[in-house]
N, C-alpha and C positions, 0 to 999 in steps of 0.2 A: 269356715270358721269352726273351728274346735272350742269348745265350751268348757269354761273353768267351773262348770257351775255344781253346787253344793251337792243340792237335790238331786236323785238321780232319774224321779221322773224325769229332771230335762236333761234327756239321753246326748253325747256331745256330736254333731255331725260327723259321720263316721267317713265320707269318702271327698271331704274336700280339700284335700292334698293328692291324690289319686299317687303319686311319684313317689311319694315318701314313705308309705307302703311297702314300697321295697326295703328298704332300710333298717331291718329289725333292731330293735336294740333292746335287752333284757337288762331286767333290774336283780340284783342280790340281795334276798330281804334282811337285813340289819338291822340291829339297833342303831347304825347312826345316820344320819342325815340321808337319804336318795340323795345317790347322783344317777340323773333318769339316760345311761350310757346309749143333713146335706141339707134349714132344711140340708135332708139329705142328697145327693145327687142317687141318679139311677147306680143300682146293686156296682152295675159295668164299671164304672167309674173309681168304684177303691181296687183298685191292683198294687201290690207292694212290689215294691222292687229292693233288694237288699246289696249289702255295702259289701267290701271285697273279705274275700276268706283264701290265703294267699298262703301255700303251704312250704316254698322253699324261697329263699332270699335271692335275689337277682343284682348287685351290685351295678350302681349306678343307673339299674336300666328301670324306666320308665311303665307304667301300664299305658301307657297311650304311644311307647315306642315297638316300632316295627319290631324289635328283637327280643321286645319283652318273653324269658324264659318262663315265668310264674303260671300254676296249677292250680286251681281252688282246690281248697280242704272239701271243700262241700258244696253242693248247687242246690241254689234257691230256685223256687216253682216259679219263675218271672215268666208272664204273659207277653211276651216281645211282640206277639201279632196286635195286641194293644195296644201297646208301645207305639207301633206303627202307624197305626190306626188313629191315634189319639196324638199325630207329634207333636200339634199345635199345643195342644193344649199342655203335653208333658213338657213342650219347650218353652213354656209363660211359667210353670209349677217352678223347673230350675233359675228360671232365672229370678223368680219373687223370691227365692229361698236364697241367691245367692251362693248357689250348688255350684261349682266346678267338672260337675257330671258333663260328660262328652255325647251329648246326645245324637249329634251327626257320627258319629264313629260307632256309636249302635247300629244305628239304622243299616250306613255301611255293612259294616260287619254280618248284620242279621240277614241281608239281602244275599249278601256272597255265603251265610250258608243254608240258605236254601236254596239258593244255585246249586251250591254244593251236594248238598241232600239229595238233589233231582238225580245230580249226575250218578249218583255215588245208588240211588235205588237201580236207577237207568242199567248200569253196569253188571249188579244184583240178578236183575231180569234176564239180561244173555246170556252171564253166566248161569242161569238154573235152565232155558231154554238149551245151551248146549251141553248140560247134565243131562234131559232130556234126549235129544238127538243121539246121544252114546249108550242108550237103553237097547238092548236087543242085536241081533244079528248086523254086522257092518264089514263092509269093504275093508279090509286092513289099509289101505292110503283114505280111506274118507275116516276113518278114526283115528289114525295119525294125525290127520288136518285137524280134526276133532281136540285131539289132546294138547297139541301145540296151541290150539284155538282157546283152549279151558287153560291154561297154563299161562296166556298171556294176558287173558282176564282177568285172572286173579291175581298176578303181580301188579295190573294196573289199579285194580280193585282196593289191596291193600294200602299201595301210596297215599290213594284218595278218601281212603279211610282214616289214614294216618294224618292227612292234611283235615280232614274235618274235625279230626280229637282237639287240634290244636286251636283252628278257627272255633270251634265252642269252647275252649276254656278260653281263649280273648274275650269272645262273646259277654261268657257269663262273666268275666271280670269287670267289663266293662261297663254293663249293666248293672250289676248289682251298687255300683254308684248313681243310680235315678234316687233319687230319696222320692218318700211317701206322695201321692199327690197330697193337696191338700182343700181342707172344706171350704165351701164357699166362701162362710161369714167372717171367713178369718181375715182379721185388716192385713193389709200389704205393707210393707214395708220394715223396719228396724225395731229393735224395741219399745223408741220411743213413740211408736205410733201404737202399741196394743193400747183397747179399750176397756176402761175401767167397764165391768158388770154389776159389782154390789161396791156399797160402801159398809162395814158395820160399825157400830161404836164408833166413842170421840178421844182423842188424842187425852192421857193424863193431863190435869193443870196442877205443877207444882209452886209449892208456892217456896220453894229455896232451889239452890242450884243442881239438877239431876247428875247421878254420878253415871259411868258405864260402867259396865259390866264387869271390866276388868279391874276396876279401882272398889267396886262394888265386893268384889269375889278377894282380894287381898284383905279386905277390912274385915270380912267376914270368916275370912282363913277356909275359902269352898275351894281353890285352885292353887297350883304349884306347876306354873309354867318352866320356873326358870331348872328343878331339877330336870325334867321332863324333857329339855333340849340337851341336858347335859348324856341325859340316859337313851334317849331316842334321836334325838336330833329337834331341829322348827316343827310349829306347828303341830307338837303333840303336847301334851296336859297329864294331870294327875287331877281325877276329885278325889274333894277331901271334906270328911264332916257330913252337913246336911247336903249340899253339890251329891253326894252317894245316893241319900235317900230320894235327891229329889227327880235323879237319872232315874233310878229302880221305882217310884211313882209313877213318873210319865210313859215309862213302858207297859206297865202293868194297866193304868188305865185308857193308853190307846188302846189296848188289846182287849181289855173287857168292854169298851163299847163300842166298840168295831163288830167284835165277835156275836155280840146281841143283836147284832145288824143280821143276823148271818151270814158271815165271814167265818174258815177254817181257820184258827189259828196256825201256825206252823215257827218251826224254827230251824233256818236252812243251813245249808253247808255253806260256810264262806270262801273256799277253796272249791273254784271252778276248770272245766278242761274251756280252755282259748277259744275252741270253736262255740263253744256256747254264748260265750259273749260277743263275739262276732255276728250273731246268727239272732241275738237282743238288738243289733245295731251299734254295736259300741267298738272300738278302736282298742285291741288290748296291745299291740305295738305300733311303734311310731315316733317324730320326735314331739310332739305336745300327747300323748295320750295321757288321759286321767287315769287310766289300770296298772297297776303292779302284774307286772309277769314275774312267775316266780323263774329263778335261771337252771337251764338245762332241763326244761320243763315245757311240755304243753298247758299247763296249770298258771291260772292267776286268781289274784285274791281279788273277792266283789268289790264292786261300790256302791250297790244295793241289792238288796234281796230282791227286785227287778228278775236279774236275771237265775237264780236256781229257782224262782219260782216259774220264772217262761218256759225254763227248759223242764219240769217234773213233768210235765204232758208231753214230751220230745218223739217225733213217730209213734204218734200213734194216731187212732181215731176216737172220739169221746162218743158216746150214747149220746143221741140227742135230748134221753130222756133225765142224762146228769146237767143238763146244761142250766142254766147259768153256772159255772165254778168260781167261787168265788173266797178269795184267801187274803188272810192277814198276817202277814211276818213279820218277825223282829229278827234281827242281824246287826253285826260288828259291820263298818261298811268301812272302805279302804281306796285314799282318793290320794293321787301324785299332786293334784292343785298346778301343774305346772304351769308357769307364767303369770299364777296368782301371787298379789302383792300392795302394798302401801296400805294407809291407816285404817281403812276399809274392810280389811282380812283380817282385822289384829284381835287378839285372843281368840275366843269358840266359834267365831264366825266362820273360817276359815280352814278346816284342820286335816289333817292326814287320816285318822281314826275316829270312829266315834257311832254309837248307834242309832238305829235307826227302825221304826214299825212301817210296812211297808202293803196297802194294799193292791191286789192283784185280780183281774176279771177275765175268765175266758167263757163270751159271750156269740149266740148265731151272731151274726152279719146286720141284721134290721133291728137290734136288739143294743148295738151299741153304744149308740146315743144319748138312749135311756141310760145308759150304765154310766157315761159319763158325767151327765148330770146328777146321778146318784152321789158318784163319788164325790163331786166336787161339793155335792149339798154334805155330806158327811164330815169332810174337813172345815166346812162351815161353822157347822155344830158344835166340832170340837171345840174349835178355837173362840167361837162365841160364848160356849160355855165357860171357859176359864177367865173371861174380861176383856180379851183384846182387841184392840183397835185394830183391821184390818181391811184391806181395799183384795177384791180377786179380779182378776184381768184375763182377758182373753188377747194370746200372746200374739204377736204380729208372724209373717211368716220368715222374718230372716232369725227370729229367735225359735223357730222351732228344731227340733233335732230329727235326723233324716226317720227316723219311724213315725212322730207325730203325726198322724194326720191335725188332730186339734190340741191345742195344750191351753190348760187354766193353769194360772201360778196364781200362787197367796202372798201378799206379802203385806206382814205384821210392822207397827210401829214400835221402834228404836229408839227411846228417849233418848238414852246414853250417845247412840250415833247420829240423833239427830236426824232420821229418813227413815224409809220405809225399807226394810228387808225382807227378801225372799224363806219363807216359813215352808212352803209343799207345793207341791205340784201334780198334776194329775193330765195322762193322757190319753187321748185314743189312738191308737195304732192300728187300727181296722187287721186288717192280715199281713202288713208286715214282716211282722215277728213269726207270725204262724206260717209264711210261703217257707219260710227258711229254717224256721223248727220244725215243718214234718206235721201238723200239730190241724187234724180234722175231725169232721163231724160227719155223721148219716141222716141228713134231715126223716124229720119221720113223715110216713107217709100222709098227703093231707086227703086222702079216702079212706077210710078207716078198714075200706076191703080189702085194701092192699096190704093191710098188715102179715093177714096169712100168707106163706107162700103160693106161688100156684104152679100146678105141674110142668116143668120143662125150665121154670123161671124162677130164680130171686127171691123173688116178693120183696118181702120192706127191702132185703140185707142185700138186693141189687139198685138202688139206689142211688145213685152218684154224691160221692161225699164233697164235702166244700170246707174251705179253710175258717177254723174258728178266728173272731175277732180279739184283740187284748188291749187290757186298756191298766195302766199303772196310776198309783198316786198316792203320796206321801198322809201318812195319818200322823207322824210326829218326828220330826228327824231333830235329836233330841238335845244338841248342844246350844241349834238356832232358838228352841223352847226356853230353855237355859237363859238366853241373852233377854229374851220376851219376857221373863217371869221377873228374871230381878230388875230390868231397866223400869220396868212398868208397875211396879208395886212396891218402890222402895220407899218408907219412910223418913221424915227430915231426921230421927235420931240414929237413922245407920241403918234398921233392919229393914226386913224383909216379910211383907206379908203374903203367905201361901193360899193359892186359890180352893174354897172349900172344895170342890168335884177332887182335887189330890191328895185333902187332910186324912180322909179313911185308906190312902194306899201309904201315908207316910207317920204312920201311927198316931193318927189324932194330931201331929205336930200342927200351929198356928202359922204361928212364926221364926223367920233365922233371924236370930239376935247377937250383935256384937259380941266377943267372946269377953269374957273380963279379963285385964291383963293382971300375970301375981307378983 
């Protein structure tokens, strides 16, 4: 399942097509229309396993075909002896997730190369035992035997060396489609079985007909769709009037009370290299992918500040003593929507462009939990703050995306549509994102005498580091706000009443009032 979905906390399954992967097809950025050419369980138990990073196009051929030519861009830290170890259980994770991950074709795989390996050290061995043997004074026919002996070692050597380059790039390709395991408490099943967690606030009662959004934003002269498809193509917009002020509000005050949280604020680059989003979990070619690849490029443009915020720690390792990191972005965010469609996506709900404030957590391992409940308690707040009626859910697992280990969605009531709409989302991705960005930590020592070095050894800085955890989720993703604000606060004479938490970032403004016509 490939996920059309807004938010990009909900990250879209990255490897369940495995075949079409091959297939690259780059987009040409235009103005006109795309055509797209535990309780916790024990520590053990979060291993990430990441989705495929595929660096030359193999035509018609398959990752699960014998003749598959494809090289990964980059190899993720996948724990395969886990894998192994765990199949039961990684083969109940795929199949609740509804993953097209080959998990018999790992194990395969993994077995014949440590078959491999053995042989291929095995070989390693005779060859340096008859390096050895040619050391020193020798019979001129026993070092001939010798030399013929090291000569035919090392031609066999190489082949088997050559054959095991190939047997681990299978490997790690085929692997890196295990999507995340995932937490206990998570219900099984499809979307419609996640379970509501909180309800807040009660639905408006109007006492005349509610307009949407669309018919709302026309009266009011905030939107200009119809040049907007003329100048860009579907599914892009123009604001206009207060729609300016009310975008440039809600940025400014997710950010300021995000950032009082202590959260970094930042503002990213929206123009990313392909493996970085790869390596987020995300699909930047393909034929449903949600990414814009830019063409004759390694480069695509985001869909959330997600991912240049995952990759700013990229190889390296954090002090354990920076740790919790924790950041809040805003970004232009850039989504194909492919196969979104009908009266359900119609105007801001749905769109190619549009901004977004986006928080981000790189958290130890036992710590993450806690972070996710932070976050989701924080878009709580938000949203409780402004007046809205919302329900938050804990999502089932065929709606999660392969990094999720756990995912809360928000979703706000839609007078105008009549249902409840997805507003943010928030995930944990345990290590993930970090086996495949590079992206550790040095725990500190817990004897405080081990801090000093000691002679011959380390000290703290021997160590062994471990993968930091990440966890995502939307603090305002700003068009869905948009539909939230005017469906749920419109008055029967046409305007619009602004919620006070935005009047101090939108100059005292109350309300958007009908314009008078002259």
């Amino acid at each position: 399942m490939i996920s059309c979905n807004y938010l990009l906390s909900r990250a879209p399954v990255v490897c369940r097509l495995p075949s079409q992967l091959t297939h690259f097809k780059t987009l040409s950025i235009t103005p006109a229309l795309p055509v797209f050419p535990l309780k916790v369980s024990p520590p053990f138990l979060l291993r990430a396993i990441s989705s495929p990073a595929i660096s030359e196009p193999a035509a018609n051929a398959s990752s699960h075909g014998e003749n598959a030519t494809l090289r990964p861009q980059w190899k993720a830290a996948i724990d395969l002896k886990w894998i192994r170890d765990n199949k039961d259980l990684v083969a109940a994770n795929i199949r609740n997730r509804n993953s097209t991950a080959n998990l018999e074709l790992v194990l395969e795989l993994y077995e014949d190369f440590c078959s491999l390996q053995k042989e291929v050290e095995r070989m390693r061995g005779e060859r340096n035992i008859v390096a050895n043997k040619m050391k020193g004074r020798l019979d001129p026919s026993v070092r001939q035997a010798l030399v013929e002996e090291g000569k035919n070692l090392k031609e066999a050597l190489a082949a088997l060396e050559e054959d095991l380059v190939v047997l681990t790039d299978k490997l790690q390709l085929e692997a890196q489609c295990i999507p995340n395991i995932t937490h206990p408490d998570v219900p099984t099943g499809g979307e419609e079985n996640s379970v509501v967690r909180h309800m807040v606030g009660n639905p408006p009662e109007f006492k005349f007909t509610a307009k949407d959004h669309i018919q709302l934003g026309k009266e009011l002269d905030l939107f200009d769709f119809d040049s907007a498809a003329e100048v860009s193509g579907a599914k892009f917009y123009y604001l206009k009037n207060e729609a300016v002020l009310l975008e440039m509000a809600l940025i400014n005050w997710a950010i300021s009370e995000v950032s009082s949280r202590g959260f970094t604020p930042l503002i990213t680059p929206e123009i990313v290299r392909s493996s970085v989003v790869e390596k987020c979990g995300f699909q930047p070619r393909g034929d449903n992918t949600q990414v814009y690849s830019i063409e004759d490029s390694n480069q695509c443009l985001i869909g959330t500040a997600e991912i240049p915020v995952g990759g700013i720690h990229m190889d390296s390792i954090i002090p354990d003593s920076s740790l919790p990191l924790k950041y809040v972005a805003y970004s232009h965010c850039f989504r194909t929507e492919a196969g979104a469609a009908g009266s359900a996506t119609r105007g801001l709900y749905r769109v190619h462009q549009f901004s977004k404030v986006e928080m981000f957590v790189f958290c130890r391992p036992n710590e993450s939990n806690l972070y996710h409940e932070e976050l989701v308690k924080i878009e709580e707040d938000l949203f409780a703050s402004l007046g809205l009626h919302f329900k938050t859910l804990d999502m089932a697992t065929s709606d999660l995306g392969a990094p999720a280990y756990r995912k809360f969605d928000v979703e706000a009531w839609m007078p105008g549509l009549e249902r409840y709409g997805e507003i943010s989302s928030a995930s944990n991705c345990t290590d993930y994102q970090s086996r495949r960005l590079g992206i550790r930590y040095r725990p500190a020592p817990s004897d405080p005498s081990m801090a000093a070095p000691k002679k011959g050894k380390g000290g703290a800085s021997s160590s062994p580091t471990q993968f930091v955890h990440t966890l995502n989720a939307t603090a305002c993703a700003v068009p869905r706000m948009i539909i939230c604000l005017l469906e749920n606060f419109q008055q029967e004479d046409g305007s619009v009443i602004i919620p006070e938490k935005l009047r101090p970032f939108m100059g005292g403004l109350c309300t958007i009032s009908p314009k008078l016509k002259s």
